[in-house]
C-alpha positions as CSV (number, residue, x, y, z in Angstrom):
1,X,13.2,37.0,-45.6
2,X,14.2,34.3,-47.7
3,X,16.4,32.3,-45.5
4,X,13.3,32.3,-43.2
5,X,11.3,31.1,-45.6
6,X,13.8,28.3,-46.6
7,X,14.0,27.4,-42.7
8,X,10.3,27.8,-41.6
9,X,7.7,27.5,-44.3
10,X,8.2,23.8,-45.0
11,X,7.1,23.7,-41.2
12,X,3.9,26.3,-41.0
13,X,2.7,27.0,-44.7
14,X,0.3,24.9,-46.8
15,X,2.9,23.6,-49.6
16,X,6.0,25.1,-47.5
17,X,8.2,22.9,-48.9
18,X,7.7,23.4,-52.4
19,X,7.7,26.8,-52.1
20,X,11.3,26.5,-50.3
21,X,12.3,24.1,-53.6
22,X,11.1,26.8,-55.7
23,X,13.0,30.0,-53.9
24,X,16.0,27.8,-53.7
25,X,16.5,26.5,-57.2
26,X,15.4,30.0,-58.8
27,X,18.2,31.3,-56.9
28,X,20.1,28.5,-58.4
29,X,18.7,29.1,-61.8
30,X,20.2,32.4,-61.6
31,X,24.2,31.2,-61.6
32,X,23.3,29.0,-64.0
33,X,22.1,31.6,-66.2
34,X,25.3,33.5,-65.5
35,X,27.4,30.8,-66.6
36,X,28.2,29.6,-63.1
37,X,28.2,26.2,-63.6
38,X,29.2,22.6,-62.1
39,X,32.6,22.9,-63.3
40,X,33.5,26.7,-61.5
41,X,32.5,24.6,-58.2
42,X,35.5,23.2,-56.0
43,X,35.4,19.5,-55.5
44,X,34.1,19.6,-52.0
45,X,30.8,21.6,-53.0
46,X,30.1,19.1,-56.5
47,X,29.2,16.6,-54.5
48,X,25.7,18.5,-53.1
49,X,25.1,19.1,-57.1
50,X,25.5,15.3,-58.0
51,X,24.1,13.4,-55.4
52,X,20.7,14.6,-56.3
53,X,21.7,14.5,-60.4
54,X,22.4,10.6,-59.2
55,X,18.9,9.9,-57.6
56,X,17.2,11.5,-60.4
57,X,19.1,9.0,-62.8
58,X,18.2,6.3,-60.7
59,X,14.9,7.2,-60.6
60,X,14.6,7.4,-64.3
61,X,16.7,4.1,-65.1
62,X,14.3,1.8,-62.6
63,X,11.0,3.5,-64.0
64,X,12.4,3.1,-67.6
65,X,12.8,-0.4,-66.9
66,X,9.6,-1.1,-64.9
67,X,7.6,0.4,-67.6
68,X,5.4,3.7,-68.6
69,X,3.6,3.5,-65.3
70,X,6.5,3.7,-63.2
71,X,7.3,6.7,-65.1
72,X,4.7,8.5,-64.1
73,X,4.5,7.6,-60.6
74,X,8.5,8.9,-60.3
75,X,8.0,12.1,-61.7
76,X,7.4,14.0,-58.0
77,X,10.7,12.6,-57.2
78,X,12.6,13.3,-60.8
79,X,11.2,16.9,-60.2
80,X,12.7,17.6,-57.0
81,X,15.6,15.6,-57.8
82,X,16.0,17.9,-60.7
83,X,15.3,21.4,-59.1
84,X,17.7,20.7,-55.9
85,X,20.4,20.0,-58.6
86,X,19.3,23.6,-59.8
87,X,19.3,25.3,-56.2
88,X,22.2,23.3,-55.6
89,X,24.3,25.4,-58.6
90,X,24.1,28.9,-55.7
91,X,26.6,26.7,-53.0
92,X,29.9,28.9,-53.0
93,X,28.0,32.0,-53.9
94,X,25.2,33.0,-51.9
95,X,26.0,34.2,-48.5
96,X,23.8,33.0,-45.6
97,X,25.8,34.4,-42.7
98,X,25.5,32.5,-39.0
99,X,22.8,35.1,-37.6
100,X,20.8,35.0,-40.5
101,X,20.5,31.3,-40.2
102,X,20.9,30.3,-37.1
103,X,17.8,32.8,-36.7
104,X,16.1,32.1,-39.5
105,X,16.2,28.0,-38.0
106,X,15.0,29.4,-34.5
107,X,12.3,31.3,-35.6
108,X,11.1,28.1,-37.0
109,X,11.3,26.3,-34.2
110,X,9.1,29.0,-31.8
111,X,6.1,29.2,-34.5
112,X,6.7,24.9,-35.0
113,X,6.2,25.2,-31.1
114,X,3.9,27.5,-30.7
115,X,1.4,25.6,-33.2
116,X,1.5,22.5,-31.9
117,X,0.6,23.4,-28.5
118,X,-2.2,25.3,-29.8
119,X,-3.3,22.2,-31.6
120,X,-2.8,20.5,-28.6
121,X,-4.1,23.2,-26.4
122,X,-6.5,24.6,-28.1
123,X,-7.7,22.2,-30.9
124,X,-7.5,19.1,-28.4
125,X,-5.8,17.6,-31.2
126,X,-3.9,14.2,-30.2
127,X,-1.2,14.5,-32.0
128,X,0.4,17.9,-33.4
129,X,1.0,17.6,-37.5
130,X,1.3,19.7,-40.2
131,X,-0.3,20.5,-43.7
132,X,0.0,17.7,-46.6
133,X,1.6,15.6,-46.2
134,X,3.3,16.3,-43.2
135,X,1.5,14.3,-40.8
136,X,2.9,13.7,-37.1
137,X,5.4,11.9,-38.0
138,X,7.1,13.5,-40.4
139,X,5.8,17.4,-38.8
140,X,7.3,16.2,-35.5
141,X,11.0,14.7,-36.2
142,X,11.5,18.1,-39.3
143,X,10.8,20.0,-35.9
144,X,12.9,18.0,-33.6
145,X,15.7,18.6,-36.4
146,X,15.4,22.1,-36.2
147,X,15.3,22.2,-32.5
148,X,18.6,20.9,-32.4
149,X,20.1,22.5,-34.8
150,X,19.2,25.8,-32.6
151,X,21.2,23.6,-30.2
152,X,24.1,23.9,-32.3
153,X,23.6,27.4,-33.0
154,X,23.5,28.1,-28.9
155,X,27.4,27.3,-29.0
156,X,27.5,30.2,-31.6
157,X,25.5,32.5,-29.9
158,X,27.9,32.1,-26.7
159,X,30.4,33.6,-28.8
160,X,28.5,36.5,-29.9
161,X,28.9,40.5,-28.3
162,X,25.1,40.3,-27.5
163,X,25.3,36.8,-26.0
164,X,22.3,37.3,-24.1
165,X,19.9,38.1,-26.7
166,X,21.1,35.1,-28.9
167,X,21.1,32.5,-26.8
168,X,17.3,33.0,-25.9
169,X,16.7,33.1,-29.3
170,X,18.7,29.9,-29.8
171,X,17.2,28.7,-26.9
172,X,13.6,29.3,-27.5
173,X,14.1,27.6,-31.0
174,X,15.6,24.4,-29.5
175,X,12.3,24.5,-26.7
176,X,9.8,24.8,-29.5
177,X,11.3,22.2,-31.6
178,X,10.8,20.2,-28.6
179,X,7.4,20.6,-27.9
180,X,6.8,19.8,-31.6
181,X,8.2,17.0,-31.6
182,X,6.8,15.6,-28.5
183,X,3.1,16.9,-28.5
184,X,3.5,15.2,-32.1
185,X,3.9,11.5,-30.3
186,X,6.7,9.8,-33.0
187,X,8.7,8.1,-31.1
188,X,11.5,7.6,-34.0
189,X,12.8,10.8,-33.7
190,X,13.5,10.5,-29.6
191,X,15.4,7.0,-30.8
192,X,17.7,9.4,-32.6
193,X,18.7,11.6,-29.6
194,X,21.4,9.2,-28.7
195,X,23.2,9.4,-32.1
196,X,22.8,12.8,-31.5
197,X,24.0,13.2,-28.2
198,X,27.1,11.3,-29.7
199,X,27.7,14.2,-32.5
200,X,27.6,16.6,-29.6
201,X,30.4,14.7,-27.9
202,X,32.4,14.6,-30.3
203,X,33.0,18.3,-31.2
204,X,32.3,19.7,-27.7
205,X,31.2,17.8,-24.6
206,X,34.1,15.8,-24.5
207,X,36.2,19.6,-23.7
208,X,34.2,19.9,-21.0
209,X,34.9,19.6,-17.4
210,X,33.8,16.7,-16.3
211,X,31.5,18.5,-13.7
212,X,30.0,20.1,-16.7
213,X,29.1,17.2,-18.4
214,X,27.1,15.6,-14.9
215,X,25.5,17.9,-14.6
216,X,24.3,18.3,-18.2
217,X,23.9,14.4,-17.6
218,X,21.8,14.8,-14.9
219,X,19.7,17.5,-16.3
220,X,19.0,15.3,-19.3
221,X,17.8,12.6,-17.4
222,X,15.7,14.2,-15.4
223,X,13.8,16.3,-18.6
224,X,13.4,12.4,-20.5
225,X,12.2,11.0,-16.9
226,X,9.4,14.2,-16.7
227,X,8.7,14.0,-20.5
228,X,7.8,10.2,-19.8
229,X,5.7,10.7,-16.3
230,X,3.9,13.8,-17.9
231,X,0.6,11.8,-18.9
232,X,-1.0,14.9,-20.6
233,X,1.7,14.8,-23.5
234,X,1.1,10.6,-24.2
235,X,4.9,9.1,-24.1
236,X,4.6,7.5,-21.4
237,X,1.5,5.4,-23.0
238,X,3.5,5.7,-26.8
239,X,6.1,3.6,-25.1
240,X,4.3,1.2,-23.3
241,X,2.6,0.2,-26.7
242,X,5.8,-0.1,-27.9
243,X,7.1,-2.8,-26.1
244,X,3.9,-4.5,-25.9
245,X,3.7,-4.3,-29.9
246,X,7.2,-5.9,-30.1
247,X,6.7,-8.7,-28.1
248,X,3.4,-10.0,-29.5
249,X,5.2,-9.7,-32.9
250,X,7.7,-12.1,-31.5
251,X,4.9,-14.3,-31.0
252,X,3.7,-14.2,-33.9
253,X,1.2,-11.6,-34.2
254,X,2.3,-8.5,-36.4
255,X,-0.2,-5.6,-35.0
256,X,0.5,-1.9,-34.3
257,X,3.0,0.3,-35.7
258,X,5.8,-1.9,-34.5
259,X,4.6,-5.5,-35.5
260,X,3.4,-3.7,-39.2
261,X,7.0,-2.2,-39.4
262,X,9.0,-5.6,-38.6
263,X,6.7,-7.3,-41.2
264,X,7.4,-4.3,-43.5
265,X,10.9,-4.8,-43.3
266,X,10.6,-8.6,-43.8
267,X,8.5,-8.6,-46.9
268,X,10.9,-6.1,-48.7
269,X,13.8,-8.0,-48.2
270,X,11.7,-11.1,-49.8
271,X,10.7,-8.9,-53.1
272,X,14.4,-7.3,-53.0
273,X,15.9,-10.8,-53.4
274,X,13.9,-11.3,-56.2
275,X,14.4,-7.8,-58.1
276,X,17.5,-6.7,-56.6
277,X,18.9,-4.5,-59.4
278,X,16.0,-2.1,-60.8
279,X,13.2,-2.8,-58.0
280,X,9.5,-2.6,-58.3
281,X,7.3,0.5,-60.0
282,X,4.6,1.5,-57.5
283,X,1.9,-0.7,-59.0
284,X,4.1,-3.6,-58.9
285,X,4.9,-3.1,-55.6
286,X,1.2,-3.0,-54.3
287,X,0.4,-5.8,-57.0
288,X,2.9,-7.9,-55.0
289,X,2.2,-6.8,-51.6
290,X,-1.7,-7.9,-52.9
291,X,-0.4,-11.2,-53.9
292,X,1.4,-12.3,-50.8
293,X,-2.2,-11.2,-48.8
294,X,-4.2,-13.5,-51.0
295,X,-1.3,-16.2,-50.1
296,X,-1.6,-15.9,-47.0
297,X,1.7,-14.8,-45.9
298,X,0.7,-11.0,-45.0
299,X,-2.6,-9.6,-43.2
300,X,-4.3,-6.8,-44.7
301,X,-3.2,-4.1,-42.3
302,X,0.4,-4.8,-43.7
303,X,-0.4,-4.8,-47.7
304,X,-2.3,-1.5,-47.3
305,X,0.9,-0.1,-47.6
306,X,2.6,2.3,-50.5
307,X,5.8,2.2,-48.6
308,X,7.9,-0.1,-46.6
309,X,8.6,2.3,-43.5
310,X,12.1,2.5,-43.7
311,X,13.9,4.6,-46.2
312,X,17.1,2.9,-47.5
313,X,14.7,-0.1,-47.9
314,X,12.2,1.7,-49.8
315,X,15.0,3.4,-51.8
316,X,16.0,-0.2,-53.2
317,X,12.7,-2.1,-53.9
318,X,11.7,0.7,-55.5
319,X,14.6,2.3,-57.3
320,X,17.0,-0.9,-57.3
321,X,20.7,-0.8,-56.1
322,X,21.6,2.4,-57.9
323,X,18.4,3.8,-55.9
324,X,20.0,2.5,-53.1
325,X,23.4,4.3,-53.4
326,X,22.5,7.5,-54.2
327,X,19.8,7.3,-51.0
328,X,23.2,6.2,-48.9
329,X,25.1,9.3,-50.2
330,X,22.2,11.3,-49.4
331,X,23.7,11.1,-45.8
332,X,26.9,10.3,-46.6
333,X,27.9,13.0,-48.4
334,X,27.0,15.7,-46.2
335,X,28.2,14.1,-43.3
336,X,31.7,14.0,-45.3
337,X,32.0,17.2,-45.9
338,X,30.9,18.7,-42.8
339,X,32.9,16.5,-41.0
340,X,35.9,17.1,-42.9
341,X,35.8,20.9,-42.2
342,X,36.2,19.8,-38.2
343,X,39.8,19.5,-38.9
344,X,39.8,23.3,-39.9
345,X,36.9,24.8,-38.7
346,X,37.1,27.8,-36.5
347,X,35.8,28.5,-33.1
348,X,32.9,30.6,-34.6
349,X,32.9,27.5,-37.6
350,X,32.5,24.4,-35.3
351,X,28.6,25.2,-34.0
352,X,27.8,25.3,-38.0
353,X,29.8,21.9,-38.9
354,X,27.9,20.6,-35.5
355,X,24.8,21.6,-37.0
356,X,25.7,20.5,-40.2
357,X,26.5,16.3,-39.1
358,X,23.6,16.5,-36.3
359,X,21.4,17.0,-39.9
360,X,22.0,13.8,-41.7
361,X,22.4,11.7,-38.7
362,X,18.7,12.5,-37.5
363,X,17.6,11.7,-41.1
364,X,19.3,8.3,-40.9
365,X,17.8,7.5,-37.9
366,X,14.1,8.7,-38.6
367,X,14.6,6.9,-42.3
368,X,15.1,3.5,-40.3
369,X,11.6,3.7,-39.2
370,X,9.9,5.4,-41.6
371,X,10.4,6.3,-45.5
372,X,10.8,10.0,-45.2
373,X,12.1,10.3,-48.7
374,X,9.3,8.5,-50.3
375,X,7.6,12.0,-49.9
376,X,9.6,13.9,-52.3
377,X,8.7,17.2,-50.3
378,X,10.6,15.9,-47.4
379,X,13.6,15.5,-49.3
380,X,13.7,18.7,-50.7
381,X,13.2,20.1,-47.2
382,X,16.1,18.0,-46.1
383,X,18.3,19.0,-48.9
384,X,17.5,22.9,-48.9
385,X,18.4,22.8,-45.4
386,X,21.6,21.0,-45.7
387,X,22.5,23.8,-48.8
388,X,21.3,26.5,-45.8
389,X,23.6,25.2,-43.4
390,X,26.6,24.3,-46.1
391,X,26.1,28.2,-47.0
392,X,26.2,29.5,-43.3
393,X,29.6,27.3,-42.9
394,X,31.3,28.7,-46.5
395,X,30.2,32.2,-45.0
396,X,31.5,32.0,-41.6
397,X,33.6,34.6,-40.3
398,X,31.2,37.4,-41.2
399,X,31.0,39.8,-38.3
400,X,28.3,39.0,-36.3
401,X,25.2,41.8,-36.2
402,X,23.3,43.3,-33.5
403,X,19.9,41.0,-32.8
404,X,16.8,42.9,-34.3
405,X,13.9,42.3,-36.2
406,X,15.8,43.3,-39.4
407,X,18.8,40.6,-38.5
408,X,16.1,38.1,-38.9
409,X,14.3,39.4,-41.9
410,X,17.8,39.8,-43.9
411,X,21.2,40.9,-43.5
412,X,23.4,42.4,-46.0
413,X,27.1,40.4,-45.3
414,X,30.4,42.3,-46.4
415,X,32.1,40.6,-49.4
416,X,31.3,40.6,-53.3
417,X,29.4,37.1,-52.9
418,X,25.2,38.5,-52.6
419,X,22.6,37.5,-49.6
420,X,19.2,36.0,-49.4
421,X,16.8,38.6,-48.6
């Protein structure tokens, strides 16, 4: 039960995602307790304990420096920073084996799914979302994420004795994180499907016969091409604006998600130039973005902003360059470690180090359109995750269990390490 709560409530529950932060770093808080501290931790797992320590200091420096108001506006992110250090302190201990969370991600991505097409369907909502504060954007690409990291765990479930059963599992998860995502109308998230499709590649399509990977090229093509003519879920129209929004801001005219974005991005490389080092508190930030209205230089729709739509720039006007390394090693890191593990992994391994990169690299892409981790929710979502999936990889081997209702709600693995249940 609570690797399905890790995987899923940030996605269905009111406050999901703190509640995830709070299950993972009291299981943390428990090693801790026991004396199982940073330095018991091999090398390769301290990095998932300091990254986080390192934002949090970041965080605290900058709002030192910008004064007792920037304080107080950091402490959401000092908190989370904080507890994922915590949860982060159970890596190397807690066994999450592939069925548990390969399941516990698919499940996830049916009820995702399944409640934005009743929003949709039902609600005649325009664009699925979730509770506070995950609106479409961020509600649709956490669901896109979990849809293909079900398509990782289809590779696994092709090598289990009850194939069958798995891979509709699997592949129900990846088909509801799809809907989420598209009946949600962000368009960054289908931006990052190439980069993803990339990832894939590189640990498995490039095996393949290459009458295997036409056809899966075709059959791509011709989902995108329906997903685009299908007027009733809006990409085709999402698109379309798009473009038109991009060209007009060529001309001059920032407007739309896409001219306000460009601007975004222009303004905070002006106030980074002139803070570069510690960055702007929040009140500064708006104070300035107020200032360059009055000037004349922005339009309203633009200084109405809290954040600059685009993560590693947000990172470092608001948290300065230190801010801005330890965002970079927010991706960086995991996408080390899982991708040094390719050079070892197993057969049963590779699906959870394929899962593991295809993590970080969506993140990167969404964050260059919008500033997930300005919400500190969404990156304790992000980072729980990452410990779910750095746990299923450090437990691999386990046999694999029969498919049942129990599999899903916990599963006790052989070894002296515990489980998650």
């Amino acid at each position: 039960m609570g690797v399905a709560l890790l995987c899923a409530a940030p996605l269905l529950v009111n406050n999901g995602g703190w509640l995830a932060l709070a299950i993972a770093a009291a299981v943390g808080s428990v090693y801790l307790f026991r004396g199982k501290r940073f330095r018991s931790a091999s090398p390769a797992l301290l990095g998932f304990r300091l990254v986080p320590l390192l934002l949090a200091l970041a965080a605290m420096l900058a709002a030192i420096w910008q004064g007792p108001g920037a304080v107080q506006s950091s402490l959401p992110l000092l908190l989370v920073a904080g507890l994922l250090t915590v949860a982060s302190a159970a890596l190397g201990h807690i066994k999450v084996p592939a069925a548990l969370g390969f399941g516990a991600f698919a499940f996830a991505g049916v009820a995702s799914g399944s409640w934005a097409a009743w929003q949709h369907i039902a609600q005649g909502a325009r664009r699925a979302s979730g509770y506070e504060p995950l609106h479409a954007i961020l509600y649709g690409n956490l669901s896109l994420s979990v849809g293909l990291i079900c398509l990782a765990g289809l590779a696994w479930a092709w090598q289990c004795p009850q194939r069958i059963r798995w891979l509709l599992l699997c592949g129900l998860g990846v088909l509801g994180g799809l809907v989420a995502s598209v009946l949600s109308g962000t368009r960054g998230g289908w931006l990052a499907l190439p980069l993803a499709g990339l990832v894939f590649y590189r640990i498995y399509l490039n095996n393949w016969p290459r009458w295997w990977r036409a056809v899966l090229l075709v059959s791509i093509a011709l989902l995108l091409v329906s997903v685009y003519t299908l007027a009733q879920v809006g990409v085709q129209g999402r698109v379309n604006s798009a473009i038109e929004e991009g060209q007009d801001y060529l001309q001059g005219n920032a407007h739309g998600s896409i001219g306000i974005r460009l601007e975004l991005y222009r303004v905070s490389l002006q106030l980074i130039a002139e803070k570069p080092l510690l960055g702007y508190s929040l009140a500064d930030y708006q104070s300035a973005m107020q200032a360059l209205q009055i000037e004349g230089e922005i339009n309203p729709r633009v200084a109405r902003y809290w954040h600059v739509h685009n993560d590693i720039l947000h990172a470092w006007v608001r948290h300065g360059l230190l801010g801005l390394v330890a965002t970079l090693l927010l991706y960086l890191w995991p996408l080390w470690f899982f991708s040094r593990q390719l050079k070892v992994a197993t057969p049963e391994q590779r699906p959870v180090v394929l899962a593991g990169l295809l993590l970080p690299v969506m993140f990167f892409d969404f964050g260059l359109s919008y500033a997930f981790f300005a919400y500190p929710v969404v990156l304790a979502i992000y980072w729980v995750w990452l410990l779910v999936l750095a746990s299923m990889y450090l437990s691999s081997g386990d046999r694999v269990p029969p498919l049942s209702f129990g599999t899903l709600g916990g599963h006790r693995c052989q070894g002296s390490a515990s489980s998650i249940v």
